[in-house]
Backbone of each chain as nested JSON, in Angstrom:
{
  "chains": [
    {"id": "A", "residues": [
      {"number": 1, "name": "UNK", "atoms": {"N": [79.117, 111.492, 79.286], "CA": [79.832, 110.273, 78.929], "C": [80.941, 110.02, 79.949]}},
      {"number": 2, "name": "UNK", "atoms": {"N": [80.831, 108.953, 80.317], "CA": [82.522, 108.416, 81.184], "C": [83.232, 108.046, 81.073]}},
      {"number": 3, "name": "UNK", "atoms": {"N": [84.418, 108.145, 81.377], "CA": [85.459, 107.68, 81.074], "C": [86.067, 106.034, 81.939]}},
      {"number": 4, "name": "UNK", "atoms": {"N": [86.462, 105.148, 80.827], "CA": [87.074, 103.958, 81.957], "C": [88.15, 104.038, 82.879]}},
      {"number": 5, "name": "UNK", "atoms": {"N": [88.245, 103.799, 84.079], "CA": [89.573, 103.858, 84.786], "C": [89.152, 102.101, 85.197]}},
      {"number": 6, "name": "UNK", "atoms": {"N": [90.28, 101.501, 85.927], "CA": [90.562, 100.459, 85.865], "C": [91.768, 100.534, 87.375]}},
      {"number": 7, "name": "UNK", "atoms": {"N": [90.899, 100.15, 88.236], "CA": [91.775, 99.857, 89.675], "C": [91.97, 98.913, 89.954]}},
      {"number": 8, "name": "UNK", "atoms": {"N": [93.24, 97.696, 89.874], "CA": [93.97, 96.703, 89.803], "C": [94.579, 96.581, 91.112]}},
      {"number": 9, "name": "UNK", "atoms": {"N": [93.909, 95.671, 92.149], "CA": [94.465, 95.414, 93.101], "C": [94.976, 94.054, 93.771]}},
      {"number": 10, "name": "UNK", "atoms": {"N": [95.339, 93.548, 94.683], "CA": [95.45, 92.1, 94.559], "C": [94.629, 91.31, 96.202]}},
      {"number": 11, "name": "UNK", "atoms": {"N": [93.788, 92.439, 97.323], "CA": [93.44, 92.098, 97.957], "C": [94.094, 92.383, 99.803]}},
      {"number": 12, "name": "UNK", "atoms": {"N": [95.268, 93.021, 99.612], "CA": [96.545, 93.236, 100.089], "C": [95.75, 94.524, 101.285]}},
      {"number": 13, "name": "UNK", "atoms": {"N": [95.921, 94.838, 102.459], "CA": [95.479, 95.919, 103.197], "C": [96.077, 97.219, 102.389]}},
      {"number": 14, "name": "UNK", "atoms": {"N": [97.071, 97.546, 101.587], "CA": [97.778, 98.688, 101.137], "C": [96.336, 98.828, 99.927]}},
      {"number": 15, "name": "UNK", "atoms": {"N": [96.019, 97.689, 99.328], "CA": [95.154, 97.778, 98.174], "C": [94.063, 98.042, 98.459]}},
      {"number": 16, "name": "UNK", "atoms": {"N": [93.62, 97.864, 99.626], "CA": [92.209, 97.681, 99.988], "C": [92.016, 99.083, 100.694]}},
      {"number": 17, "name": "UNK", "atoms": {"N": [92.903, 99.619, 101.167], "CA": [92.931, 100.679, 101.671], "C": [92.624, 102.227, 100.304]}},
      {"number": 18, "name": "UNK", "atoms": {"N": [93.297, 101.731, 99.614], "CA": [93.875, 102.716, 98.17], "C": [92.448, 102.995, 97.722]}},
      {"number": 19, "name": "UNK", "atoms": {"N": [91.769, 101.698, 97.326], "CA": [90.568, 101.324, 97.134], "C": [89.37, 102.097, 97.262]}},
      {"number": 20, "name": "UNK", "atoms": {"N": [89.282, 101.833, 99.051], "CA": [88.458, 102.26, 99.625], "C": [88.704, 104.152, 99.434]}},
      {"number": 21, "name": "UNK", "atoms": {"N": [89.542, 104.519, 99.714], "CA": [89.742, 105.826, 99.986], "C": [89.857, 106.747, 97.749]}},
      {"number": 22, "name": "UNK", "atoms": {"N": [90.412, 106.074, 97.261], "CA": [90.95, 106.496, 95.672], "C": [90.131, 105.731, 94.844]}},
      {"number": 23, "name": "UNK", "atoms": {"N": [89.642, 104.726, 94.768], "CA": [88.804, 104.361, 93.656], "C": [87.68, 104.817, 94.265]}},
      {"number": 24, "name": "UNK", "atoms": {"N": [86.889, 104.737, 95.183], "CA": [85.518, 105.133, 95.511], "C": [85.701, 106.989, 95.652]}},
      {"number": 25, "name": "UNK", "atoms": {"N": [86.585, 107.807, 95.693], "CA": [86.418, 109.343, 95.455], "C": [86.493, 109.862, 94.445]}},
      {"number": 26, "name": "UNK", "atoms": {"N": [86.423, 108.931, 93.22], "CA": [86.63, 109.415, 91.657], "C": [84.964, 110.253, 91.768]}},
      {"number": 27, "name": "UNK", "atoms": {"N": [84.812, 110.494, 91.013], "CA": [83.569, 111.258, 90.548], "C": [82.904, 110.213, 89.979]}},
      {"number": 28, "name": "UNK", "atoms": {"N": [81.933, 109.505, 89.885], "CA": [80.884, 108.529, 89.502], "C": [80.45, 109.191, 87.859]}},
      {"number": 29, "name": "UNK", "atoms": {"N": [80.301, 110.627, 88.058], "CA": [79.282, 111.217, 86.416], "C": [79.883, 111.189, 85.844]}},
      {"number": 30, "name": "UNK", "atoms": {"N": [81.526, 111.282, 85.974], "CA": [82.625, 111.529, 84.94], "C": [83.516, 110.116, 84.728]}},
      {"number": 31, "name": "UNK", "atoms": {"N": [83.672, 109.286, 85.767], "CA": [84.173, 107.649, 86.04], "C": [83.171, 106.687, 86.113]}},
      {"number": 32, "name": "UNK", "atoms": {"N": [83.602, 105.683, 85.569], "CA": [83.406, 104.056, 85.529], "C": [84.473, 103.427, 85.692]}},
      {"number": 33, "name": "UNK", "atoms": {"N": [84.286, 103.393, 87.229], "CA": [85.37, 102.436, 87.977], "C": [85.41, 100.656, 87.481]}},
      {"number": 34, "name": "UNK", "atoms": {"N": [86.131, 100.354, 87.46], "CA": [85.907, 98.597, 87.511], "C": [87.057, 98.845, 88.477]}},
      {"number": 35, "name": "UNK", "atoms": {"N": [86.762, 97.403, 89.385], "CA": [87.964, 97.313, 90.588], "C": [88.038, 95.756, 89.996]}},
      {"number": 36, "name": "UNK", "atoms": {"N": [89.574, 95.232, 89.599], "CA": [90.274, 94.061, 89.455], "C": [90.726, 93.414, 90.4]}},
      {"number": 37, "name": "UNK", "atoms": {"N": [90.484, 92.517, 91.131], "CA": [91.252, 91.401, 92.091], "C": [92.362, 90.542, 91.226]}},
      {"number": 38, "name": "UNK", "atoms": {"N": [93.137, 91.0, 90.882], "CA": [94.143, 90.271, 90.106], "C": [94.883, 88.732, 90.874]}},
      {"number": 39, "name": "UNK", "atoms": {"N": [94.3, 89.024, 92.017], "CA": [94.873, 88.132, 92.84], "C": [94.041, 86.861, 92.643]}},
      {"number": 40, "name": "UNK", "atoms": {"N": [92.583, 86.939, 92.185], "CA": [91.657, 85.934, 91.383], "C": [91.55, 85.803, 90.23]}},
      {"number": 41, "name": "UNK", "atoms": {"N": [91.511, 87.233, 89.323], "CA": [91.264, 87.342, 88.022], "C": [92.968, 87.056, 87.405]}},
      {"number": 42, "name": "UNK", "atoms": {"N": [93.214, 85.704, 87.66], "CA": [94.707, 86.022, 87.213], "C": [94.823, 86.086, 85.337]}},
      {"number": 43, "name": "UNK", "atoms": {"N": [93.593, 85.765, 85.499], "CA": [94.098, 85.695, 83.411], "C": [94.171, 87.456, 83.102]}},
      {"number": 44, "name": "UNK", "atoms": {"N": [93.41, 88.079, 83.893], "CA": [94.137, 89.541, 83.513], "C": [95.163, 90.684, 83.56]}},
      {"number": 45, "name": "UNK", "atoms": {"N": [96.246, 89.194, 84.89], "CA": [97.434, 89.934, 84.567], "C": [97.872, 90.53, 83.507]}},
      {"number": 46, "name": "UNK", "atoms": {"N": [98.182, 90.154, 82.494], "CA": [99.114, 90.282, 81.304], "C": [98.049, 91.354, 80.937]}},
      {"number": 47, "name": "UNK", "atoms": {"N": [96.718, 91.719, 81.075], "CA": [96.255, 93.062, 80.465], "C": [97.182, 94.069, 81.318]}},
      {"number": 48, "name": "UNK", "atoms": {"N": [97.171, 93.975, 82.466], "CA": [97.633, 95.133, 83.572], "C": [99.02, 95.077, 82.884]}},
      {"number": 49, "name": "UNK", "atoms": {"N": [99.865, 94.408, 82.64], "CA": [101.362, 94.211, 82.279], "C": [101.115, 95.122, 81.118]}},
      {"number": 50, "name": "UNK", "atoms": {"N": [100.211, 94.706, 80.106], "CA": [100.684, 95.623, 79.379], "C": [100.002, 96.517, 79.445]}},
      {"number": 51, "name": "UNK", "atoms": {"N": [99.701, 97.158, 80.476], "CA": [98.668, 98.546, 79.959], "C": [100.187, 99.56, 80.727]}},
      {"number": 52, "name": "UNK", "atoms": {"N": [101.222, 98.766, 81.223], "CA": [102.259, 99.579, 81.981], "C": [101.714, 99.257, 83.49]}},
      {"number": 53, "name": "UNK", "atoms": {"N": [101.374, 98.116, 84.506], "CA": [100.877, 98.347, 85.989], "C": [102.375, 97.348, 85.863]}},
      {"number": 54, "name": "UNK", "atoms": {"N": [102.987, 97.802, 86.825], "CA": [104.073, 96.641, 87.739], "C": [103.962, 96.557, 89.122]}},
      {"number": 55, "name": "UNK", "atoms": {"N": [103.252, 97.079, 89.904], "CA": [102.698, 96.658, 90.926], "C": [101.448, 97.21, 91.397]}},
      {"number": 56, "name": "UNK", "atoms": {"N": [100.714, 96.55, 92.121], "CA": [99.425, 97.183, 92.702], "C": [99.368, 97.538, 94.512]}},
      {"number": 57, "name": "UNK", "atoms": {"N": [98.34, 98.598, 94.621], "CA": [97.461, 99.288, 93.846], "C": [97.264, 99.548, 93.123]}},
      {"number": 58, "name": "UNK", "atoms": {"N": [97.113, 99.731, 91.834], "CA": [97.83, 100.695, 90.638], "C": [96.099, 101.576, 90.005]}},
      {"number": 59, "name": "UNK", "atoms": {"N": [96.128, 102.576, 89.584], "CA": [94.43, 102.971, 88.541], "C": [95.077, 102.548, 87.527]}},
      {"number": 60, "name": "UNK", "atoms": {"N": [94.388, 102.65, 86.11], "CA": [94.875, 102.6, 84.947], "C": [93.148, 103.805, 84.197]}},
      {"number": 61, "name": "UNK", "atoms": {"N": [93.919, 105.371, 83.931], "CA": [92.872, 105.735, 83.379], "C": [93.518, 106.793, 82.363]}},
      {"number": 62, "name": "UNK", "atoms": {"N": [92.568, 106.477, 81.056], "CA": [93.004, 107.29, 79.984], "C": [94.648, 106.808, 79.435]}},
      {"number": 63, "name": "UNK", "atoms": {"N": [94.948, 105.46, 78.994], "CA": [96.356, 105.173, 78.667], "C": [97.588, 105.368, 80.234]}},
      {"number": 64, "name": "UNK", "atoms": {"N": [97.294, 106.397, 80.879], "CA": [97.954, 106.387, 81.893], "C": [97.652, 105.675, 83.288]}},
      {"number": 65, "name": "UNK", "atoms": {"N": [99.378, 105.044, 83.52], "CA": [99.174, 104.364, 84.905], "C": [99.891, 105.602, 86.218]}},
      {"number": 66, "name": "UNK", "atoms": {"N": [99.036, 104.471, 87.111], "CA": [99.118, 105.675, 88.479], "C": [99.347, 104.532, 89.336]}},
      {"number": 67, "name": "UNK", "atoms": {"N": [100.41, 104.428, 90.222], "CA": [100.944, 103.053, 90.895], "C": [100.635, 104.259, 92.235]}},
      {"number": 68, "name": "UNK", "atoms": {"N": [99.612, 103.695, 93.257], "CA": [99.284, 104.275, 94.582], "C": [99.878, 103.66, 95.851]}},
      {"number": 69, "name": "UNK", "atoms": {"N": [100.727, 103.929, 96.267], "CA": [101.858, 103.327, 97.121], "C": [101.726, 102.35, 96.77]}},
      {"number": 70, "name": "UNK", "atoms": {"N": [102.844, 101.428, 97.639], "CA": [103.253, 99.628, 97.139], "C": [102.453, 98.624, 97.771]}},
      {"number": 71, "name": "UNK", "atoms": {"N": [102.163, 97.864, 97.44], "CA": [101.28, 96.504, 98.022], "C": [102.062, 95.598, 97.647]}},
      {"number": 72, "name": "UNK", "atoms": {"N": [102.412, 95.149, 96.34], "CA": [102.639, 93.739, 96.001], "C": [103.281, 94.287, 94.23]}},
      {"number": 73, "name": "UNK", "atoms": {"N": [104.194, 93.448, 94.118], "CA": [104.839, 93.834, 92.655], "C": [104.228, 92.714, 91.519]}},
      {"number": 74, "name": "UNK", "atoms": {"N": [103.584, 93.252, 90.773], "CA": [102.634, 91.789, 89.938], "C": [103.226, 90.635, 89.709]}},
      {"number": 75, "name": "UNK", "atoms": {"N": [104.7, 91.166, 89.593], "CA": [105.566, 89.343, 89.409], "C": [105.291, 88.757, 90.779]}},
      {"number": 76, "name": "UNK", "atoms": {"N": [104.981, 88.892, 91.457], "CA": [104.371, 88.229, 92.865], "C": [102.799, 87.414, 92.958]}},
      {"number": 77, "name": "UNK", "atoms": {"N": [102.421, 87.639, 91.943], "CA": [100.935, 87.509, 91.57], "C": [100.81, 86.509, 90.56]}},
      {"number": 78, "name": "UNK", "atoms": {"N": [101.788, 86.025, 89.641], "CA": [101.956, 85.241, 88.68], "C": [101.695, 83.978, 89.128]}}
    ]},
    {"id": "B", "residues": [
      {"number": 1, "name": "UNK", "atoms": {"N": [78.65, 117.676, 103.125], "CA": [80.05, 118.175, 103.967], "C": [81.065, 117.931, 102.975]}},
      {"number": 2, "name": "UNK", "atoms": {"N": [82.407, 118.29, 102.615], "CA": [83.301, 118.079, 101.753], "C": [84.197, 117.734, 102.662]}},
      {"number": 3, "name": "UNK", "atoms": {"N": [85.534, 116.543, 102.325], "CA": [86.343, 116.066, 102.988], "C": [87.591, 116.417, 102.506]}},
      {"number": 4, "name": "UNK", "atoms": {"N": [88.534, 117.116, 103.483], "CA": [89.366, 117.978, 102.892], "C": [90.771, 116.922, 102.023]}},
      {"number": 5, "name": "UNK", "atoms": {"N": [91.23, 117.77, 100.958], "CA": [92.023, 116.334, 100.569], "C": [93.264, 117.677, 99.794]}},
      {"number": 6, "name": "UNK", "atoms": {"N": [94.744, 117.087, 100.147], "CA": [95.66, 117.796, 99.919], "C": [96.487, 117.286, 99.046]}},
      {"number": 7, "name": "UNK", "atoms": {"N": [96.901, 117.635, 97.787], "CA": [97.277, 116.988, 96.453], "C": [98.749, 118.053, 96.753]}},
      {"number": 8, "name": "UNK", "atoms": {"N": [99.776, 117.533, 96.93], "CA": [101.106, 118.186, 96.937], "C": [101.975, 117.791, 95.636]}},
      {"number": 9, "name": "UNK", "atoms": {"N": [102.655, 118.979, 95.124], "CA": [103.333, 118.545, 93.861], "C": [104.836, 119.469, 93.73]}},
      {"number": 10, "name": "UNK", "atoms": {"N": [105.373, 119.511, 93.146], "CA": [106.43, 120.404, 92.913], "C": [106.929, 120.607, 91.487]}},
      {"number": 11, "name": "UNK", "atoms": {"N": [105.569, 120.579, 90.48], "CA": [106.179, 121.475, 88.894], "C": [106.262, 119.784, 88.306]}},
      {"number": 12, "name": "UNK", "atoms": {"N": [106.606, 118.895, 88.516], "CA": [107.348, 118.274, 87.926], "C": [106.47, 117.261, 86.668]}},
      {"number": 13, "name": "UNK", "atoms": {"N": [106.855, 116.861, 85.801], "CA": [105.741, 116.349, 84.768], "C": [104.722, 115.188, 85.197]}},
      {"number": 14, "name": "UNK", "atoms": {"N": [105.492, 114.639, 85.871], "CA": [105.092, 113.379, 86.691], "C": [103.738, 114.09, 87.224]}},
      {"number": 15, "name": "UNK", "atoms": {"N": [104.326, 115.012, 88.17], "CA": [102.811, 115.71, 89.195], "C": [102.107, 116.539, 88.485]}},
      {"number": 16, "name": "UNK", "atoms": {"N": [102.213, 117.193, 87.152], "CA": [101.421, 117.711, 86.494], "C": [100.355, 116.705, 86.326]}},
      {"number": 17, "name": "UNK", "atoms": {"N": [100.733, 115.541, 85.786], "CA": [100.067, 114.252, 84.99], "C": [99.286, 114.126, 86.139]}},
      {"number": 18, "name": "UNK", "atoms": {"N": [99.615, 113.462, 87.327], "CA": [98.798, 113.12, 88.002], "C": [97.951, 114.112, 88.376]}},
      {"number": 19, "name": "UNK", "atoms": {"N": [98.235, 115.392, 88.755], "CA": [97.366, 116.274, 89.239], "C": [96.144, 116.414, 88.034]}},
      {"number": 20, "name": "UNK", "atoms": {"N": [96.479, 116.798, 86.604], "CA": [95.475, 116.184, 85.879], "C": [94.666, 115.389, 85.841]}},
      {"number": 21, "name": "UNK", "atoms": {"N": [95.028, 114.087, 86.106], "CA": [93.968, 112.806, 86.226], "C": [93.787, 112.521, 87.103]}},
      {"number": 22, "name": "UNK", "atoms": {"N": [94.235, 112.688, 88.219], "CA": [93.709, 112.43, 89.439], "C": [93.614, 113.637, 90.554]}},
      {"number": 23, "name": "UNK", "atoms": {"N": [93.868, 114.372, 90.989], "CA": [93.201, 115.577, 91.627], "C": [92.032, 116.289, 91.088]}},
      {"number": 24, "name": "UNK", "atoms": {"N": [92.193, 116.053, 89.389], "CA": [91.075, 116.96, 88.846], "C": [89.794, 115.87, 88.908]}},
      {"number": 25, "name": "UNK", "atoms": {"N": [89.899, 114.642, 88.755], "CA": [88.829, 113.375, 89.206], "C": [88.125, 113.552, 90.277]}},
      {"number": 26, "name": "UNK", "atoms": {"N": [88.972, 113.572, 91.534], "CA": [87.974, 113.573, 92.496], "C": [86.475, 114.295, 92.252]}},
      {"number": 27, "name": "UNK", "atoms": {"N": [85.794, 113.435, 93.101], "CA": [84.188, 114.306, 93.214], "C": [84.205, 115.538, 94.289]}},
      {"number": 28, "name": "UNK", "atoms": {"N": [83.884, 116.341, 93.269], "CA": [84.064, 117.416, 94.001], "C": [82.846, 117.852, 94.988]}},
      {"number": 29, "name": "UNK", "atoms": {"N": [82.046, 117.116, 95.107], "CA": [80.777, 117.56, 95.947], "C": [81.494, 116.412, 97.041]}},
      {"number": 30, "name": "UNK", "atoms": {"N": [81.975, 115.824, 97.083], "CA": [82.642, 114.957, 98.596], "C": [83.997, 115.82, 99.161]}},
      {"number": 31, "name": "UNK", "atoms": {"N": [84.707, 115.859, 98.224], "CA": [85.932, 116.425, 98.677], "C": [86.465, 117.807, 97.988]}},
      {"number": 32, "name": "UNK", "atoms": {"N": [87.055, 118.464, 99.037], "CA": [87.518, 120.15, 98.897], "C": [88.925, 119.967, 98.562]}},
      {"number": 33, "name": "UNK", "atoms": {"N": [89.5, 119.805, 97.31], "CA": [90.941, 119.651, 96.7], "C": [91.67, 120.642, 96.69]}},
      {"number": 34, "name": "UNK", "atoms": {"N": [92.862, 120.787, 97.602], "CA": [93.902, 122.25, 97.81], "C": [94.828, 121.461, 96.851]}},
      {"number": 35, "name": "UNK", "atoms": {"N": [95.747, 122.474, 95.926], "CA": [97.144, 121.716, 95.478], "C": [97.876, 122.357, 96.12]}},
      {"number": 36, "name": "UNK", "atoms": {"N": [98.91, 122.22, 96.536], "CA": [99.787, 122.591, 97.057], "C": [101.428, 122.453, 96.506]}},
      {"number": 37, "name": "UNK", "atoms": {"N": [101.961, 123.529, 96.037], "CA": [103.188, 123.132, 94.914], "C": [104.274, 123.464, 96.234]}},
      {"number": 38, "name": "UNK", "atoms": {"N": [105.013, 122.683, 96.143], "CA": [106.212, 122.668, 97.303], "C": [107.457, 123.161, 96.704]}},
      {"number": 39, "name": "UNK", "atoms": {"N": [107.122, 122.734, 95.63], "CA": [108.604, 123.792, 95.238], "C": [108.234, 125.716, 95.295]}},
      {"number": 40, "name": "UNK", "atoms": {"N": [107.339, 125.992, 95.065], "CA": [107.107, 127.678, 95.612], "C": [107.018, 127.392, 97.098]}},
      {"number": 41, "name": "UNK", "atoms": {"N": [105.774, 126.788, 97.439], "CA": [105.552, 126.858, 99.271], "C": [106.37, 125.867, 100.116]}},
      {"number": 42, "name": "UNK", "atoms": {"N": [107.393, 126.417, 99.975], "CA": [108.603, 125.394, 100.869], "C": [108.296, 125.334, 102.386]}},
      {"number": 43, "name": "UNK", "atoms": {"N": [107.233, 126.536, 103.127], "CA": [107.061, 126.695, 104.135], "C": [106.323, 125.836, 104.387]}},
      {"number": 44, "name": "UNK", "atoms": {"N": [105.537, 124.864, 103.55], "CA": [104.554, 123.66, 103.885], "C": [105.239, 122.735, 103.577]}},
      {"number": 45, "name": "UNK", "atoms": {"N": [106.287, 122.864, 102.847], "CA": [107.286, 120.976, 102.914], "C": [107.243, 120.415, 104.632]}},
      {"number": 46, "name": "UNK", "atoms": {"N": [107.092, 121.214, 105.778], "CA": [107.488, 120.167, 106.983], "C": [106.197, 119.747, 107.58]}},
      {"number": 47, "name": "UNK", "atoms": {"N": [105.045, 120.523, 107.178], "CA": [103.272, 119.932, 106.597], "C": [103.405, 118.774, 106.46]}},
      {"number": 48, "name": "UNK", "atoms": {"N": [103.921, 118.67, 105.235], "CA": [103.727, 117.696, 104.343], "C": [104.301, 116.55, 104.581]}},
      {"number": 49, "name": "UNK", "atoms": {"N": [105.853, 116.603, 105.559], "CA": [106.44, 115.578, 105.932], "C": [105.66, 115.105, 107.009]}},
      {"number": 50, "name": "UNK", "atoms": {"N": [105.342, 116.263, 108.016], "CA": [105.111, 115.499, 109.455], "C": [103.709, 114.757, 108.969]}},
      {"number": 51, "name": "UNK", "atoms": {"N": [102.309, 114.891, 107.224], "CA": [101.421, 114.055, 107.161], "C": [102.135, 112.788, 106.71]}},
      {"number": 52, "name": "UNK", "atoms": {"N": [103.367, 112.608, 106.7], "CA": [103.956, 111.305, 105.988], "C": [104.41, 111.031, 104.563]}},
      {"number": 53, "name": "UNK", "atoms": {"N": [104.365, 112.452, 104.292], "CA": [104.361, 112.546, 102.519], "C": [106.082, 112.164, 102.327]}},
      {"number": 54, "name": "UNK", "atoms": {"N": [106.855, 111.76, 101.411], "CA": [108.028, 111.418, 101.505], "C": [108.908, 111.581, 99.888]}},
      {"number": 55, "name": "UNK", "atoms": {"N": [107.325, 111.991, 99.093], "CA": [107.81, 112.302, 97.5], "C": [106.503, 112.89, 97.194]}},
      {"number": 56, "name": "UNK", "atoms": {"N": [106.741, 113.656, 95.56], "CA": [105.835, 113.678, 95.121], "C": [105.42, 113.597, 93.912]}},
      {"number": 57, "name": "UNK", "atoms": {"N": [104.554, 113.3, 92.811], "CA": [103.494, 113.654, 94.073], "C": [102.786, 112.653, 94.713]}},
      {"number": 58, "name": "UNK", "atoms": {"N": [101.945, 113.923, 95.498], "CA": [101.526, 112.79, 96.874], "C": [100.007, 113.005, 96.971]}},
      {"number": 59, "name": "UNK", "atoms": {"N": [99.312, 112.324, 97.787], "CA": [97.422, 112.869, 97.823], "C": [97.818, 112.585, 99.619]}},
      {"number": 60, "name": "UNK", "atoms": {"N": [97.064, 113.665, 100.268], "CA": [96.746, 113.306, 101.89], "C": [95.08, 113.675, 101.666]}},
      {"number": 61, "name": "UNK", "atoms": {"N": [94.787, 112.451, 102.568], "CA": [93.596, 112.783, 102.547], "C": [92.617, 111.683, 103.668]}},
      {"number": 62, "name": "UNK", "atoms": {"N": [92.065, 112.308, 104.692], "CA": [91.438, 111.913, 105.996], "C": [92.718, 110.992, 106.494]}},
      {"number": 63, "name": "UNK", "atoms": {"N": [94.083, 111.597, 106.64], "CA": [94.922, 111.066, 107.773], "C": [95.742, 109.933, 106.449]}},
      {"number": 64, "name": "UNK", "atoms": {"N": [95.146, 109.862, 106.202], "CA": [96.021, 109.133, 105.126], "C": [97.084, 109.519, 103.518]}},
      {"number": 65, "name": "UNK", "atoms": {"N": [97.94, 108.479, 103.785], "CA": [99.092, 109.538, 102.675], "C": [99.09, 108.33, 101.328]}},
      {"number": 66, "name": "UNK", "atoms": {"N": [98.806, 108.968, 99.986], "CA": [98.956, 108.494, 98.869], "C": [99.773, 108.817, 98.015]}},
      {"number": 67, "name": "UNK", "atoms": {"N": [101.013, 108.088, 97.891], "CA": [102.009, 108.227, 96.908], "C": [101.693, 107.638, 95.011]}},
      {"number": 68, "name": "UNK", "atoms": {"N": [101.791, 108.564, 94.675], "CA": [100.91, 108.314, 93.326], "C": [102.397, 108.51, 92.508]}},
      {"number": 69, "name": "UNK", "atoms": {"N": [102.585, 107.464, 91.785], "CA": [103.866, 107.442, 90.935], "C": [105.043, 108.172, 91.497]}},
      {"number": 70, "name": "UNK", "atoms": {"N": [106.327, 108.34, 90.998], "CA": [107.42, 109.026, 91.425], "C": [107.829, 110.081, 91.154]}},
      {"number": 71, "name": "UNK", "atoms": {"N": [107.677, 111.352, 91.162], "CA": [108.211, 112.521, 90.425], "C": [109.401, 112.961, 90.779]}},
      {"number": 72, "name": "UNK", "atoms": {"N": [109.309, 113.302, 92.569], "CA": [110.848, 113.643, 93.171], "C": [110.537, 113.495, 94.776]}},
      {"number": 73, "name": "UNK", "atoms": {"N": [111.987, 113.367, 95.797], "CA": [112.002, 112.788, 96.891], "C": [111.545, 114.408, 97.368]}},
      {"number": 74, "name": "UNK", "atoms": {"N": [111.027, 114.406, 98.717], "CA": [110.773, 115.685, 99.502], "C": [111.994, 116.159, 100.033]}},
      {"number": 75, "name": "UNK", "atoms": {"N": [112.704, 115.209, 100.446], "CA": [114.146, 115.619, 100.488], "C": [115.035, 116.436, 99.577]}},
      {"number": 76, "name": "UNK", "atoms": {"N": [114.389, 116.574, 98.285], "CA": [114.921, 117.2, 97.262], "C": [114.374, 118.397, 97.217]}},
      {"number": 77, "name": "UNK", "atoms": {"N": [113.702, 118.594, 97.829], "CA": [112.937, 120.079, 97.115], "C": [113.422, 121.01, 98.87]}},
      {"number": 78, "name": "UNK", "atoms": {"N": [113.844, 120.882, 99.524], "CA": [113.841, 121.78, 100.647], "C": [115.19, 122.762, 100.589]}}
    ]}
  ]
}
């Protein structure tokens, strides 16, 4: 069974980088990545807000957030 | 081939957490995960600076440095 993680980015080279290197080295048998463009998907800001993301890169897995260096602070994204 | 990847921490709850969910994530048939606690191995804090690490905890991994939430400055632990 897998677990959801949730990588919230906004398109940004810091994000795309995070991305490439941290969402694609999760383990696939144990993760189900979804990758968010928040920078399109804007109606899912306010999920990321409240799951605790204030800026992206950010994962979101198992209730806990993990902010992966800085790209962009989501109030920038609004 | 496994791609070597260096998860630095120093005790702190912050880097417990992450080292939990994210060091223990990686796929381990891609990548060979060292932790490295800087508050015992102080002799690798200038490692860790000259890969760009600047807090922790931190992920290095193929030349690249990932700051994963805030636990404490590297400046603090030497």
């Amino acid at each position: 069974m897998t677990e959801k993680a949730i990588f919230y980015h906004a398109g940004c080279a810091v994000c795309v980088d995070a991305e490439q290197r941290f969402a694609a080295a999760l383990d696939s048998s144990r993760y189900d990545v979804e990758v968010v463009d928040l920078g399109e998907a804007k109606d899912r800001i306010v999920e990321a807000e409240r799951a605790g993301v204030t800026s992206v890169p950010a994962m979101v897995i198992g209730g806990g957030v993990y902010h992966i260096n800085h790209g962009a602070d989501l109030s920038a994204l609004g």
